[in-house]
MITOR-269063 format. One record per residue (C-alpha): x, y negated, z negated; residue number from 1. Coordinates in steps of 0.02 Angstrom, whole numbers, padded with zeros to 5 digits. Last residue first. Layout:
<loses>
+--------+--------+--------+-----+
|     c1 |     c2 |     c3 |   n |
+--------+--------+--------+-----+
|      X |      Y |      Z | NUM |
...
+--------+--------+--------+-----+
</loses>
This chain:
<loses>
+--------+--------+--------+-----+
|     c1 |     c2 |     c3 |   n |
+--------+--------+--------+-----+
|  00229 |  02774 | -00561 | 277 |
|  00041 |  02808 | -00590 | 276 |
|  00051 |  02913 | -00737 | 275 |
|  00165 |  02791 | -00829 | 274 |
|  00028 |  02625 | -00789 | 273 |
| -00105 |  02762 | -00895 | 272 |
|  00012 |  02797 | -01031 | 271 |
|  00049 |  02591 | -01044 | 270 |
| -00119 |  02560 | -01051 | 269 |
| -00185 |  02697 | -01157 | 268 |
| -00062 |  02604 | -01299 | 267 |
| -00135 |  02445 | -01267 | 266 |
| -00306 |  02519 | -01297 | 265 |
| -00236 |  02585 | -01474 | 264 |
| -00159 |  02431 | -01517 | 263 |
| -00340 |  02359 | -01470 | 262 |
| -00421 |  02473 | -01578 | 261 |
| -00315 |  02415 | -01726 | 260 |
| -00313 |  02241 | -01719 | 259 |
| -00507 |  02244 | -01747 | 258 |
| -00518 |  02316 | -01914 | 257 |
| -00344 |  02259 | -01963 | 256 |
| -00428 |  02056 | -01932 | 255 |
| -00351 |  01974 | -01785 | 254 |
| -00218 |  01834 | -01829 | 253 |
| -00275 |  01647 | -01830 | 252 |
| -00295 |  01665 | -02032 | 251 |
| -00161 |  01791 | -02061 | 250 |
| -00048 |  01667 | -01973 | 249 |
| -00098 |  01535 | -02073 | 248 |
| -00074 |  01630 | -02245 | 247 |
|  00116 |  01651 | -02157 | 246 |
|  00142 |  01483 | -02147 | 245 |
|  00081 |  01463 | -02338 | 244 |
|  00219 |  01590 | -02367 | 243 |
|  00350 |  01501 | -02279 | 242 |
|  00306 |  01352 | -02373 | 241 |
|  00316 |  01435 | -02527 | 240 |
|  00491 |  01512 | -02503 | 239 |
|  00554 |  01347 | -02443 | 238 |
|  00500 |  01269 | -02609 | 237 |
|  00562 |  01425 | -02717 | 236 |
|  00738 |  01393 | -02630 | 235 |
|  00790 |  01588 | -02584 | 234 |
|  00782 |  01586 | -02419 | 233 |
|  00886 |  01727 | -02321 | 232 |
|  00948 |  01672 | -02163 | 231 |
|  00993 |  01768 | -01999 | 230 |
|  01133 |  01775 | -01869 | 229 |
|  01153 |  01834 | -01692 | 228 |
|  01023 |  01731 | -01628 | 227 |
|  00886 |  01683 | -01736 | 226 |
|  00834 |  01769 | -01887 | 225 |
|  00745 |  01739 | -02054 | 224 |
|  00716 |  01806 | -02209 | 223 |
|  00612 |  01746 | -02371 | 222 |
|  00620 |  01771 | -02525 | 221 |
|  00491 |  01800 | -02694 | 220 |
|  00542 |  01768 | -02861 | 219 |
|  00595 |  01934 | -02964 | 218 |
|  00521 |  02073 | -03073 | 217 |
|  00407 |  02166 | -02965 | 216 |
|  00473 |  02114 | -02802 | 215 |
|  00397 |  01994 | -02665 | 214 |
|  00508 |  01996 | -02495 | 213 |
|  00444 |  01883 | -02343 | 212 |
|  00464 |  01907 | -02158 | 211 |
|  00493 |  01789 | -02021 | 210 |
|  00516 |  01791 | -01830 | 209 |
|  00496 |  01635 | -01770 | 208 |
|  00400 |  01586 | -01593 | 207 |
|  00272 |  01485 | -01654 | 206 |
|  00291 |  01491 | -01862 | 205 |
|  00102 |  01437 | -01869 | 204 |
|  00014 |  01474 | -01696 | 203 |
| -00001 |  01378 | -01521 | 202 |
| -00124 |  01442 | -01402 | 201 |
| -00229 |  01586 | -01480 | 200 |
| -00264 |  01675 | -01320 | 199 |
| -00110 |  01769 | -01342 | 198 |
| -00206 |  01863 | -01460 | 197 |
| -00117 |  01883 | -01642 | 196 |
| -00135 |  02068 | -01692 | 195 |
| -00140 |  02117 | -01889 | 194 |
| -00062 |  02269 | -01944 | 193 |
| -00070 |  02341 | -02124 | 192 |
|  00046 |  02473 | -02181 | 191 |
|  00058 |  02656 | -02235 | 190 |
| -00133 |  02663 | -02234 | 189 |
| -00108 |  02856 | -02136 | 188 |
| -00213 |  02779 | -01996 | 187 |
| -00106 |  02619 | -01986 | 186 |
|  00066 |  02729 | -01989 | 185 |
| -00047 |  02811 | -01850 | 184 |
| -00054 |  02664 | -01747 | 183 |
|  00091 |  02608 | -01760 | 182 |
|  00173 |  02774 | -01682 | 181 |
|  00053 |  02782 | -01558 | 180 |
|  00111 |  02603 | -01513 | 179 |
|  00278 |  02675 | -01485 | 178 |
|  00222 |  02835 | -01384 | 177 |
|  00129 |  02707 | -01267 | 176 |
|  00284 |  02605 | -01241 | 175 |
|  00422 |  02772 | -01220 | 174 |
|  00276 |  02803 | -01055 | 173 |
|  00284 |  02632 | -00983 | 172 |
|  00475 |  02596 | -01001 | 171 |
|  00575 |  02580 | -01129 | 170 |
|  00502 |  02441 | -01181 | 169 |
|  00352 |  02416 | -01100 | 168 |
|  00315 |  02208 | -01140 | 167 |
|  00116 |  02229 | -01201 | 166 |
|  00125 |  02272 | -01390 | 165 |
|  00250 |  02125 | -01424 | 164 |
|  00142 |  02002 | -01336 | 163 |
| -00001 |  02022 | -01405 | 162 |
|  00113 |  01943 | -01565 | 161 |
|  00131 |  02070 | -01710 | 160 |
|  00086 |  02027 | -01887 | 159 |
|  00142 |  02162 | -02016 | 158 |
|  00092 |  02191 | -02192 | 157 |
|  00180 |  02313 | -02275 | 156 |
|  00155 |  02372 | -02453 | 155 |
|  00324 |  02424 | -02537 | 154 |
|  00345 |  02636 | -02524 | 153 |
|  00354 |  02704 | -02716 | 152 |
|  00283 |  02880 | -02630 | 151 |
|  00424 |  02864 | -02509 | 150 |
|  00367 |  02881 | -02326 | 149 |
|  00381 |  02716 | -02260 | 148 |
|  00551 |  02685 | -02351 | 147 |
|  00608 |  02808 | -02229 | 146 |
|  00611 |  02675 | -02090 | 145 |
|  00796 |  02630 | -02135 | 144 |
|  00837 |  02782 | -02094 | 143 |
|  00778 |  02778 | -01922 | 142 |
|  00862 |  02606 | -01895 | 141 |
|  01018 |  02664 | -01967 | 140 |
|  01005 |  02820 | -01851 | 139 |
|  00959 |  02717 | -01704 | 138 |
|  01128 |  02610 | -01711 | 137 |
|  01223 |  02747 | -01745 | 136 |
|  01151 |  02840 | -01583 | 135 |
|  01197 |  02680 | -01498 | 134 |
|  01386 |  02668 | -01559 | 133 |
|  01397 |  02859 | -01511 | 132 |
|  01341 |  02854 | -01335 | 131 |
|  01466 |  02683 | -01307 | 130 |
|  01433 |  02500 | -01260 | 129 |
|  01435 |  02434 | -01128 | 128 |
|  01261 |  02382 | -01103 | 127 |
|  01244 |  02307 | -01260 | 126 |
|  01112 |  02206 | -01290 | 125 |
|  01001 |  02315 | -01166 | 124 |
|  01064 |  02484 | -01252 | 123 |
|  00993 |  02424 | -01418 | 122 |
|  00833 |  02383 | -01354 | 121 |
|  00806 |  02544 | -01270 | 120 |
|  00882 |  02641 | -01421 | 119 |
|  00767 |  02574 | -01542 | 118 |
|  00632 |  02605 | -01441 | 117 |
|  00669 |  02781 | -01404 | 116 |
|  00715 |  02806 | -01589 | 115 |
|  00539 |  02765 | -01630 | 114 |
|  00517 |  02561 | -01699 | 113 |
|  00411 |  02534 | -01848 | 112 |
|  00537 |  02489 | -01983 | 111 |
|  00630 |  02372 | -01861 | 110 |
|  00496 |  02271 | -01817 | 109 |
|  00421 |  02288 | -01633 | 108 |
|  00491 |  02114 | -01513 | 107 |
|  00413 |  01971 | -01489 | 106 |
|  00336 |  01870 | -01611 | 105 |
|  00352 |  01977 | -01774 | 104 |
|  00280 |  01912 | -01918 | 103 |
|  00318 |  02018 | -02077 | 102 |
|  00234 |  02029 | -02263 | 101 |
|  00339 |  02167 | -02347 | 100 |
|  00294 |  02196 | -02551 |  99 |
|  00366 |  02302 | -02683 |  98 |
|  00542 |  02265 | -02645 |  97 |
|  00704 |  02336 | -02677 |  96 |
|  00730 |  02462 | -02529 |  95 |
|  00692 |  02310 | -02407 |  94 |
|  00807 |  02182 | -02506 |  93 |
|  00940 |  02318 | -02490 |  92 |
|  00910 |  02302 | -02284 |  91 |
|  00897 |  02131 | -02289 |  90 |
|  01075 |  02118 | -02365 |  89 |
|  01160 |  02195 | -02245 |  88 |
|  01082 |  02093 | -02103 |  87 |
|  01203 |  01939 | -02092 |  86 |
|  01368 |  02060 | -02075 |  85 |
|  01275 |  02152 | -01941 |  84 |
|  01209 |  02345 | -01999 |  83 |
|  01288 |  02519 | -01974 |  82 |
|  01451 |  02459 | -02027 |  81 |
|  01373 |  02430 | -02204 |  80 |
|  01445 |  02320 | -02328 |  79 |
|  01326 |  02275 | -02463 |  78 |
|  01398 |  02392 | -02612 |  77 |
|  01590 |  02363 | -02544 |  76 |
|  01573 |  02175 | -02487 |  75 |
|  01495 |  02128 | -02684 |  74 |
|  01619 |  02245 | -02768 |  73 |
|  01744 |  02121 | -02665 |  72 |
|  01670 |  01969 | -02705 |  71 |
|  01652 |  02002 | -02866 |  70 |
|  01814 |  02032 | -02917 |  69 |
|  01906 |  01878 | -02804 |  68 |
|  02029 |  01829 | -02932 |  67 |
|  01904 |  01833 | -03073 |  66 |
|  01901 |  01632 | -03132 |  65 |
|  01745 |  01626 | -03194 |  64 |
|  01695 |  01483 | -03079 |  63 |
|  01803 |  01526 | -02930 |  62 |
|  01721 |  01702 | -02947 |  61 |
|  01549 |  01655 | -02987 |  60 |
|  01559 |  01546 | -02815 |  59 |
|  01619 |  01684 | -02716 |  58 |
|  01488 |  01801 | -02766 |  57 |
|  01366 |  01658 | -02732 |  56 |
|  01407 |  01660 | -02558 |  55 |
|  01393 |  01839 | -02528 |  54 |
|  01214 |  01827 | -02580 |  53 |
|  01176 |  01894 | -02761 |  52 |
|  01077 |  02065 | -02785 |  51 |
|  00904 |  02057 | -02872 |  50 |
|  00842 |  02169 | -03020 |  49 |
|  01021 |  02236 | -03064 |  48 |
|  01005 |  02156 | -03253 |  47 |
|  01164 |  02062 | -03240 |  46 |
|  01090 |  01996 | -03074 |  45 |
|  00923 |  01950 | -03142 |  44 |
|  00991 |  01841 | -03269 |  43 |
|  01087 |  01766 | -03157 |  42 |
|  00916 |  01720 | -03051 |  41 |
|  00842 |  01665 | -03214 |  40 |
|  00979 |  01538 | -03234 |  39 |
|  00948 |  01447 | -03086 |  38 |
|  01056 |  01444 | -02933 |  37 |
|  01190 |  01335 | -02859 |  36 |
|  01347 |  01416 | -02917 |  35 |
|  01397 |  01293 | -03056 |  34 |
|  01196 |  01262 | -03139 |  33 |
|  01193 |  01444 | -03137 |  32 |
|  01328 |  01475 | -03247 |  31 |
|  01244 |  01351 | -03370 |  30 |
|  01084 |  01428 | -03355 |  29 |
|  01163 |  01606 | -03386 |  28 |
|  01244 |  01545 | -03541 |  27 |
|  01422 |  01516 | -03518 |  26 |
|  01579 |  01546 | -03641 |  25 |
|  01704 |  01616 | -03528 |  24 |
|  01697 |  01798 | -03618 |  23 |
|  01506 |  01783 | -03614 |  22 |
|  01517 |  01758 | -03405 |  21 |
|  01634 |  01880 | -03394 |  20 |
|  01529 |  02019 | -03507 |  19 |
|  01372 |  01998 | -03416 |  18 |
|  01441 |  01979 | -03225 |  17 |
|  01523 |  02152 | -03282 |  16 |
|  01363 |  02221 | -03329 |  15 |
|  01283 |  02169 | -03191 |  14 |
|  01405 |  02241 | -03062 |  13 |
|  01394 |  02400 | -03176 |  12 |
|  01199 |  02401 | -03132 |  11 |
|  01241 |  02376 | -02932 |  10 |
|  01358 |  02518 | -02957 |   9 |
|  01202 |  02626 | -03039 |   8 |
|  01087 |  02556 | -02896 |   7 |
|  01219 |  02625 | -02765 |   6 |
|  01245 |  02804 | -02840 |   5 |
|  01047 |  02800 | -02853 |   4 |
|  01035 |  02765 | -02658 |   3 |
|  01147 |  02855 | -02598 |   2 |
|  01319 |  02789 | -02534 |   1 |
+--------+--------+--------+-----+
</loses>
């Protein structure tokens, strides 16, 4: 589904919320006060600004009564084969937002990774798995990546651990042509990169991978992932203490100036360990 067929189904998911929830009699606080969020945040679902988790799609249902409606719009807009069941969602939050502050311990983020990358890390969860299912996996990821180049791209801020830009995925060679790749989203100011040494010890978030969502007319989230499953925080209280955690990473974090040289050097690295093997 393209992208302005999707928002316009995402709008007459709104408008439907609307027109149930006046036909039962509700005010969007007191619909929110029955499926766990504030009013404001139904508000912002009738108006398309912010999509509801699967969860609360159940919850309006039972509580207006609509035999499962919104549930199943919700599974046919968000639903995407491409994607794991817990990282649909993520992936509209990314087209939605105007802001993308990401730490990422070990392992390149998603929007930065080549296709080699991609596939590397792909084919070592999965070692069975077919030609086909990997190339889908990299073409989602590629796609995804796209929001990069739109003129109404979000601004990205990334923190990446040393570690992430030393461990040669792919191999020595595929490693240097990924940190190339950083490096000159960094050069064309499509993002921000920070490094954090490992000679920092112990750091904020040690360990986490974490990114946080602002958009222009809705409260901040926040999106995490361990194995096999992730968590979107939408609790203003978590959200803020996430971002403070983040403010502390900034702090321990390399400054751009300086990250970006030594992405670069990294990079050299890996070409130069390539030509010797």
């Amino acid at each position: 589904m393209a992208n302005g067929s999707r928002q316009a189904a995402w709008e007459f998911f709104g408008a439907e919320l609307k027109r149930r929830r006046e036909d039962a009699g509700f005010t969007q606080v007191e619909l929110g006060s029955r499926v766990f969020v504030s009013g404001g945040y139904i508000g912002q679902f009738e108006q398309a600004i912010r999509k509801p988790q699967l969860d609360v799609a159940q919850r309006i249902d039972e509580t207006l009564q609509t035999d499962g409606f919104f549930e199943r719009t919700w599974r046919k807009l968000i639903d995407d084969k491409r994607y794991a069941d817990y990282f649909a969602e993520v992936v509209e939050l990314e087209r939605a937002a105007t802001k993308i502050c990401e730490f990422a311990p070990t392992l390149v983020p998603g929007l930065l990774q080549t296709a080699a990358y991609t596939r590397s890390v792909t084919l070592a969860g999965n070692p069975f798995a077919t030609d086909a299912h990997i190339e889908e996996k990299v073409a989602a990821r590629v796609e995804r990546a796209q929001i990069l180049d739109d003129a109404t791209r979000p601004v990205y801020w990334v923190i990446l651990h040393e570690h992430v830009v030393r461990i040669p995925v792919g191999g020595e060679a595929k490693m240097a042509q990924q940190l190339d790749h950083i490096a000159a989203l960094v050069r064309q100011k499509k993002m921000l990169v920070q490094l954090l040494p490992a000679s920092v010890g112990a750091y904020p978030l040690m360990g986490r991978m974490v990114r946080v969502f602002e958009f222009e007319d809705a409260p901040p989230t926040a999106y995490t992932e361990a194995v096999y499953s992730g968590n979107l925080l939408d609790d203003p209280a978590l959200v803020k203490r996430v971002q403070g955690a983040y403010d502390l990473l900034r702090a321990a974090a390399l400054s751009p100036e300086a990250s970006l040289p030594l992405i670069e050097s990294a990079a050299e690295d890996h070409r130069r360990c390539a030509s010797t093997t």
